[in-house]
C-alpha positions as semicolon CSV with decimal commas, in nm:
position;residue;x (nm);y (nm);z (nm)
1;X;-7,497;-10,398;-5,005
2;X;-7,390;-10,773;-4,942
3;X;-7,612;-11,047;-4,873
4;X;-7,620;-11,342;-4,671
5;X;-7,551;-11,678;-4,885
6;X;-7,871;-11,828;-4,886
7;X;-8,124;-11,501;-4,832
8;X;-8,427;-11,559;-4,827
9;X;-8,733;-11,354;-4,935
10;X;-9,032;-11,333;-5,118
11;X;-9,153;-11,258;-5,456
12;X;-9,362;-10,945;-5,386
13;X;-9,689;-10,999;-5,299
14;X;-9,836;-11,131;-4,916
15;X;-10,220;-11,244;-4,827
16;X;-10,408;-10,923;-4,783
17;X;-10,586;-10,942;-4,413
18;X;-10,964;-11,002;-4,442
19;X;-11,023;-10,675;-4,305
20;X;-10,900;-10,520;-4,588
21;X;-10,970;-10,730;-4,874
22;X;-11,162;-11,040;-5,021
23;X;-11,080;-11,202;-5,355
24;X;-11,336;-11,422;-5,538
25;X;-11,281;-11,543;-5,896
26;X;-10,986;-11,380;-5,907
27;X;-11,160;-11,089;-5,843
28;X;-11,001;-10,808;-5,576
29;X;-11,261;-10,608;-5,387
30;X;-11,136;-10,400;-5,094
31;X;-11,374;-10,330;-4,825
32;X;-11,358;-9,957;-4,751
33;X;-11,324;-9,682;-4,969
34;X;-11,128;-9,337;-4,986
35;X;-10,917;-9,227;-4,678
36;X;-11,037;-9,510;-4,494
37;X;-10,911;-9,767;-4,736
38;X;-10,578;-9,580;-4,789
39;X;-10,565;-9,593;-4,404
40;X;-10,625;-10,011;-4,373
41;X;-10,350;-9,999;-4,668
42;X;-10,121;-9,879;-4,473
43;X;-10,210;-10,026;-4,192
44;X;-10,158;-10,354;-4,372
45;X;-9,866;-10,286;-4,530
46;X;-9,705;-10,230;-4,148
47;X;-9,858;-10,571;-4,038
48;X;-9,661;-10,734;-4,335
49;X;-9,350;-10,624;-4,241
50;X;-9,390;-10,715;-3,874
51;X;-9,502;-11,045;-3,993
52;X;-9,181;-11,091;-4,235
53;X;-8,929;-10,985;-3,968
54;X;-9,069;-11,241;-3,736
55;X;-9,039;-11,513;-4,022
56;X;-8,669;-11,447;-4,081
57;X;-8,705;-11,309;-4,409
58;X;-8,342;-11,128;-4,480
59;X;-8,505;-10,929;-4,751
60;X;-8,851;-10,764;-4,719
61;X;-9,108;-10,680;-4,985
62;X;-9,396;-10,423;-4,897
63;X;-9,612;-10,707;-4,938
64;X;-9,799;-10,506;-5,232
65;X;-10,151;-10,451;-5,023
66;X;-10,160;-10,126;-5,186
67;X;-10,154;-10,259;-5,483
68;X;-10,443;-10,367;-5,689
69;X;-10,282;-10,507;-5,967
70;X;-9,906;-10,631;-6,007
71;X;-9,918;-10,430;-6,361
72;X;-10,134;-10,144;-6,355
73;X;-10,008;-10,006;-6,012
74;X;-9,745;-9,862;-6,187
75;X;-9,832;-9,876;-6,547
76;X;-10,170;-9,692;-6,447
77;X;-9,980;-9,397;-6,338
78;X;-9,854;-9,350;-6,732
79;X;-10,021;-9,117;-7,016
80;X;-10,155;-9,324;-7,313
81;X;-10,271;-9,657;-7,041
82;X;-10,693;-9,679;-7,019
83;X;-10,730;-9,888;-6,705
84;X;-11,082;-9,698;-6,681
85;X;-11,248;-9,911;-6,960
86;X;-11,139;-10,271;-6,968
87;X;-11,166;-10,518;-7,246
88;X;-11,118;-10,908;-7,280
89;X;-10,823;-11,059;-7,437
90;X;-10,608;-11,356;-7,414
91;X;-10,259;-11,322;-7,184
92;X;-9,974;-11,556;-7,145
93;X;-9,981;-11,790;-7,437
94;X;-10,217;-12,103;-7,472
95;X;-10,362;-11,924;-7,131
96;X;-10,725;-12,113;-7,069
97;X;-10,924;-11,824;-7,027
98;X;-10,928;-11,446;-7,124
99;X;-10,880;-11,173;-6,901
100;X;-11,001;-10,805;-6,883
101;X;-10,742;-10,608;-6,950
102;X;-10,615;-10,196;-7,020
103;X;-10,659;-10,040;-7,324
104;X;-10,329;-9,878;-7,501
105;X;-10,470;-9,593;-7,620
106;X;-10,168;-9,352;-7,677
107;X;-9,788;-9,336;-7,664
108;X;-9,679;-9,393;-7,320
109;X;-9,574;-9,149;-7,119
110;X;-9,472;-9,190;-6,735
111;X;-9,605;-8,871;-6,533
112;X;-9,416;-8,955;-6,220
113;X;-9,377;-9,209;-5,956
114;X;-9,604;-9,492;-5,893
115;X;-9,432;-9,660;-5,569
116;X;-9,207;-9,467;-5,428
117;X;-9,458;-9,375;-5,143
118;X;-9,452;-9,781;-5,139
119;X;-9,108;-9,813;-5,023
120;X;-9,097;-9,502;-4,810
121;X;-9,379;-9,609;-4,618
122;X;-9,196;-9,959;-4,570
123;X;-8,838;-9,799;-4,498
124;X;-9,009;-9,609;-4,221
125;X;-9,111;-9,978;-4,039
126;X;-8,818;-10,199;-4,120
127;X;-8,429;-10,144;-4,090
128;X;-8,444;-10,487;-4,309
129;X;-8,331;-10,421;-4,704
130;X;-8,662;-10,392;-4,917
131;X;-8,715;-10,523;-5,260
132;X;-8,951;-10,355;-5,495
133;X;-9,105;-10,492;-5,829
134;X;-9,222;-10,327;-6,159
135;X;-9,379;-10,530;-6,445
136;X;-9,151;-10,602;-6,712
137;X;-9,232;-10,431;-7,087
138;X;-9,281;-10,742;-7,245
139;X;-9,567;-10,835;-6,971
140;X;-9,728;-10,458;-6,968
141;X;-9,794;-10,541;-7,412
142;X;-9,911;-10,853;-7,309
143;X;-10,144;-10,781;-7,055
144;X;-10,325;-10,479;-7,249
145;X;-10,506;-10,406;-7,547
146;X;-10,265;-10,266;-7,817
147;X;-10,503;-10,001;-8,011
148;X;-10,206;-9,740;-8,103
149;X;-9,867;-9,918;-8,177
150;X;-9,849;-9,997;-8,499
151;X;-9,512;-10,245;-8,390
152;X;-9,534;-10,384;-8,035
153;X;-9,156;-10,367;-8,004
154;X;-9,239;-9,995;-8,025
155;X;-9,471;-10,015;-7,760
156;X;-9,234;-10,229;-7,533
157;X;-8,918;-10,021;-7,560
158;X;-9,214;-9,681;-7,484
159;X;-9,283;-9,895;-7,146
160;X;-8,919;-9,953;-7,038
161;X;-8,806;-9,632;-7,050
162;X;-9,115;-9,526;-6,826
163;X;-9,012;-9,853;-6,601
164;X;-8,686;-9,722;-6,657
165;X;-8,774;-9,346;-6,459
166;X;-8,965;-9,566;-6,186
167;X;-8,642;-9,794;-6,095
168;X;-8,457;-9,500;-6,100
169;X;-8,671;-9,350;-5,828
170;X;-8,707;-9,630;-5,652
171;X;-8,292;-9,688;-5,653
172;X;-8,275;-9,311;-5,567
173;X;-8,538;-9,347;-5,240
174;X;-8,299;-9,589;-5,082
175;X;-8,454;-9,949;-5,253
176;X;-8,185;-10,211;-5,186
177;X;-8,339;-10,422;-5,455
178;X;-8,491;-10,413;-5,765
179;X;-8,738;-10,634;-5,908
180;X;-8,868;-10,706;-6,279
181;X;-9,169;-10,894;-6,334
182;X;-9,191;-11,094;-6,698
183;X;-9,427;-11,365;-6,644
184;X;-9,470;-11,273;-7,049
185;X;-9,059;-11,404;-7,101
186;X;-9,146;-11,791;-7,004
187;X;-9,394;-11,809;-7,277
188;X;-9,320;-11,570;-7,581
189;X;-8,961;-11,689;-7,606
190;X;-8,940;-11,569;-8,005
191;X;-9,055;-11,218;-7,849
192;X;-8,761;-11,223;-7,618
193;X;-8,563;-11,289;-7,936
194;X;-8,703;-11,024;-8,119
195;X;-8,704;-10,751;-7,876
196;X;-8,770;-10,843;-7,515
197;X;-8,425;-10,899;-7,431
198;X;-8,344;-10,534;-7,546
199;X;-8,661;-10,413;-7,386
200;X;-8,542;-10,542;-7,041
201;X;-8,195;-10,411;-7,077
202;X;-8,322;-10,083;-7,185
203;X;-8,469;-10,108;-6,812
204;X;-8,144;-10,117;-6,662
205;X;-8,022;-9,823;-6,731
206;X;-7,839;-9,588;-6,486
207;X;-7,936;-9,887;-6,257
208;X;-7,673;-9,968;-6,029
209;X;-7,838;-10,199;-5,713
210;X;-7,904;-10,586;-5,784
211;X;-8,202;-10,637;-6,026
212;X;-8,347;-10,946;-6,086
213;X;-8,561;-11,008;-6,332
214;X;-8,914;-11,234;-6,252
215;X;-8,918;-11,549;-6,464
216;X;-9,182;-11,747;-6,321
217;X;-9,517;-11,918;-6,536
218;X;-9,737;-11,682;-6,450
219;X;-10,017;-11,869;-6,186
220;X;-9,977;-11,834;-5,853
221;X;-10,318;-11,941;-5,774
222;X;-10,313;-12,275;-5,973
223;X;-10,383;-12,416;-6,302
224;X;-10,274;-12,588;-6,580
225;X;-9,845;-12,611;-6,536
226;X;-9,698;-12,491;-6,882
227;X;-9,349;-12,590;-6,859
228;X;-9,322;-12,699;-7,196
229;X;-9,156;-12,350;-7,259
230;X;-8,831;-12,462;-7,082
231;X;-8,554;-12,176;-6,964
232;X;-8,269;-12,329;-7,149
233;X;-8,404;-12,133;-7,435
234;X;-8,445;-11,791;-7,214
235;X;-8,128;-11,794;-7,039
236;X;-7,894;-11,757;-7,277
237;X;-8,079;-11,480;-7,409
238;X;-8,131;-11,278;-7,090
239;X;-7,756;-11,332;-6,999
240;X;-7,672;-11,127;-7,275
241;X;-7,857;-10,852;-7,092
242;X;-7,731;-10,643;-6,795
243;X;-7,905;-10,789;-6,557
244;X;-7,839;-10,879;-6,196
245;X;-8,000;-11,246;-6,158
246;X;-8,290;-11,464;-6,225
247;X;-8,522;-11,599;-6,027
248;X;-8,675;-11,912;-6,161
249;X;-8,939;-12,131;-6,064
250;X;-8,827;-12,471;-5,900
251;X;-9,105;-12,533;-5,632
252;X;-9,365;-12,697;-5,864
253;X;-9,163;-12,755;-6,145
254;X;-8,987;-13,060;-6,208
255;X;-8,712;-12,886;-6,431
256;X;-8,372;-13,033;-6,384
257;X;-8,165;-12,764;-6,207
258;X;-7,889;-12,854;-6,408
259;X;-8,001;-12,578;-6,632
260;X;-7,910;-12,310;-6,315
261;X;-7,531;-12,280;-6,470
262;X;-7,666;-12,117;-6,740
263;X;-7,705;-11,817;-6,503
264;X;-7,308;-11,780;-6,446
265;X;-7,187;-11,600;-6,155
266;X;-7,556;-11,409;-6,119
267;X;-7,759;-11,395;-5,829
268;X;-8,042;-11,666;-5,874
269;X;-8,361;-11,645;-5,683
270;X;-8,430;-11,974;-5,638
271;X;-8,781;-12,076;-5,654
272;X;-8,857;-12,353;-5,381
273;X;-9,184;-12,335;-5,278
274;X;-9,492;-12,403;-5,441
275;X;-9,663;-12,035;-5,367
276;X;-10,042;-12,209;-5,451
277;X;-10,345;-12,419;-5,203
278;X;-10,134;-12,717;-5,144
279;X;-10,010;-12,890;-4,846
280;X;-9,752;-12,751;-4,669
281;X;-9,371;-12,923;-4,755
282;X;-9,140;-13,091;-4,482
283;X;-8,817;-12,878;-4,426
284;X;-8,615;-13,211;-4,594
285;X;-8,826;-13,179;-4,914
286;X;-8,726;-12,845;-4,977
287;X;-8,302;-12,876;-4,853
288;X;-8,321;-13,204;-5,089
289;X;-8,461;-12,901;-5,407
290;X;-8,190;-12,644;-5,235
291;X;-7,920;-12,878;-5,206
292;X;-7,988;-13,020;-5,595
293;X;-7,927;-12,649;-5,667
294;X;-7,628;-12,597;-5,536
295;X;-7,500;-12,873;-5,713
296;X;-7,450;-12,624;-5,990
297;X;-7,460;-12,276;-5,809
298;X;-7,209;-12,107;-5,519
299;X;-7,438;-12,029;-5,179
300;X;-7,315;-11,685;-5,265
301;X;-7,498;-11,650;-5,541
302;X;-7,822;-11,818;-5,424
303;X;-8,164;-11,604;-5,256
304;X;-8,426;-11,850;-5,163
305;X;-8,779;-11,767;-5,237
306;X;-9,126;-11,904;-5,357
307;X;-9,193;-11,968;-5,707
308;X;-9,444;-11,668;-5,775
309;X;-9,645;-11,418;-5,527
310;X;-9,804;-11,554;-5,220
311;X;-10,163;-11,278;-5,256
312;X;-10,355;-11,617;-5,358
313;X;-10,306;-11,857;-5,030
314;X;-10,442;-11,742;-4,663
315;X;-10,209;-11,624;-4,390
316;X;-10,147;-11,909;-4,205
317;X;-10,028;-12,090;-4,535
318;X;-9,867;-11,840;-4,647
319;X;-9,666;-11,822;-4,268
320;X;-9,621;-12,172;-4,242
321;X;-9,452;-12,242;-4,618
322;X;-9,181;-11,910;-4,531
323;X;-9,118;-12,091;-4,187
324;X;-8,998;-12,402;-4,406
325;X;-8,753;-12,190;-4,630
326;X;-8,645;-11,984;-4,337
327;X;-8,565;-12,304;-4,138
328;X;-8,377;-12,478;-4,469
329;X;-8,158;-12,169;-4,532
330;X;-8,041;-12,181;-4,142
331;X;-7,958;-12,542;-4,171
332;X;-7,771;-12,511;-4,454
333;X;-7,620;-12,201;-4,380
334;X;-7,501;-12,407;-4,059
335;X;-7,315;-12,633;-4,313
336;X;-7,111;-12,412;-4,505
């Protein structure tokens, strides 16, 4: 399948309606329980759609409301994961705060699909191509307790060949695009060195639909920016890989996009939009950030998109920051 130059989409995740969901703290609580709650899932999941088609979005996302986690979704659904009895430990490098996590408990296992209902539910509401994301090995060890790996390369290459069965799936369900979370890559760079690369290519195989692999600094909500672990260093590495494209995080960043022809011919998923509580940006703001990328990129090549998820902003944020993109890849597409 070809894509418009310029496509725009999302990273993954939408605002969950009040109706179904509140989150305080960073703390998810759903309102309803059993049938009920798998119902308003749905139900959501439907309303995000309709909502994306009547942005402009060229490629849709399921908008993850039946999702609790961006991990354990699908790494729940795997023998030797505990997601029953949380612990605390520190994620993401020189993070602020700790964070309950999984326990690894045994070697991992995956026992069958995790979202392929996902996408089949969404490919029965939208003729639009969908794009569906997994966590990335290198982000699953990071965001759980290690307690049987005695070598956490071990562990990673154990969770992409699981991930490796679910993009399989997902490709073989009719998924137009595949998606590969590593918030983990941006800040354990000597990991990627060691073994993440190899983890993430061990991902790809069989996989024949563009993939792009998630390398944004993992806070969609806010906080502390920690650029200081720069992609010039991760490029190269990942390029070495097999996989599809990139998509990088330009919308709060002030990282010279110069360092986008590191990424070749690839497909880049340009990050323009800040995805957190800030104001909303004029539509020149964001063709200036576009048009500095394509400086060094062919429109071709180029999918426009927020930096990170969008599950942390209301709606009408949300709405009104896609309207913006939508708008700048129409102008420029008028251009070329």
């Amino acid at each position: 399948m070809s894509f418009a130059p310029l496509a725009t989409t999302s990273v993954g995740s939408f605002p969950r309606p009040t109706w179904l969901a509140q989150t305080q703290r960073n703390q998810l609580t759903f309102r309803l329980e059993g049938a009920a709650l798998a119902e308003a899932m749905d139900d959501a999941t439907i309303l995000s759609l309709c909502e994306q088609e009547e942005l402009g979005l060229d490629i849709l996302t399921d908008g993850e409301m039946r999702r609790t986690g961006f991990i354990f979704h699908i790494a729940g659904r795997w023998d030797g994961v505990d997601t029953e009895h949380l612990v605390t430990k520190p994620i993401y490098r020189n993070r602020a705060a700790d964070r309950l996590v999984p326990r690894i408990t045994g070697k991992i296992v995956r026992r069958g699909p995790a979202s392929v209902d996902d996408l089949n539910l969404a490919r029965a509401h939208t003729a639009r191509p969908l794009k569906m994301a997994v966590p990335g090995p290198m982000t699953v060890a990071d965001s759980a307790l290690n307690e049987f790996y005695d070598d956490e390369a071990e562990l990673a290459f154990d969770a992409a060949v699981a991930l490796n069965g679910e993009l399989r799936d997902l490709q073989a369900a009719g998924c137009a695009v595949l998606q590969i979370d590593e918030p983990a890559m941006t800040r354990y760079h000597d990991k990627v060195r060691a073994y993440g690369a190899k983890a993430l290519d061990r991902c790809l195989d069989g996989i024949t639909v563009p993939t792009i692999v998630h390398l944004c600094y993992g806070y969609p909500g806010g906080g502390s920016l920690q650029h200081q672990y720069r992609y010039e260093d991760l490029l190269p590495q990942l390029m070495a890989t097999r996989i599809g494209g990139f998509h990088v995080e330009f919308g709060r960043s002030a990282f010279d996009p110069k360092v986008l022809q590191l990424c070749g011919d690839r497909i880049v998923m340009f990050g323009c939009v800040d995805p957190g509580d800030s104001p909303v940006p004029t539509v020149e703001a964001i063709e200036r950030r576009v048009g500095n990328a394509l400086r060094w990129l062919k429109p071709q090549q180029v999918w426009l998109a927020p930096d990170c998820g969008l599950m942390t902003i209301g709606r009408e944020l949300a709405h009104a920051k896609l309207k913006v993109m939508v708008e700048v890849a129409r102008r420029l597409r008028a251009r070329l």
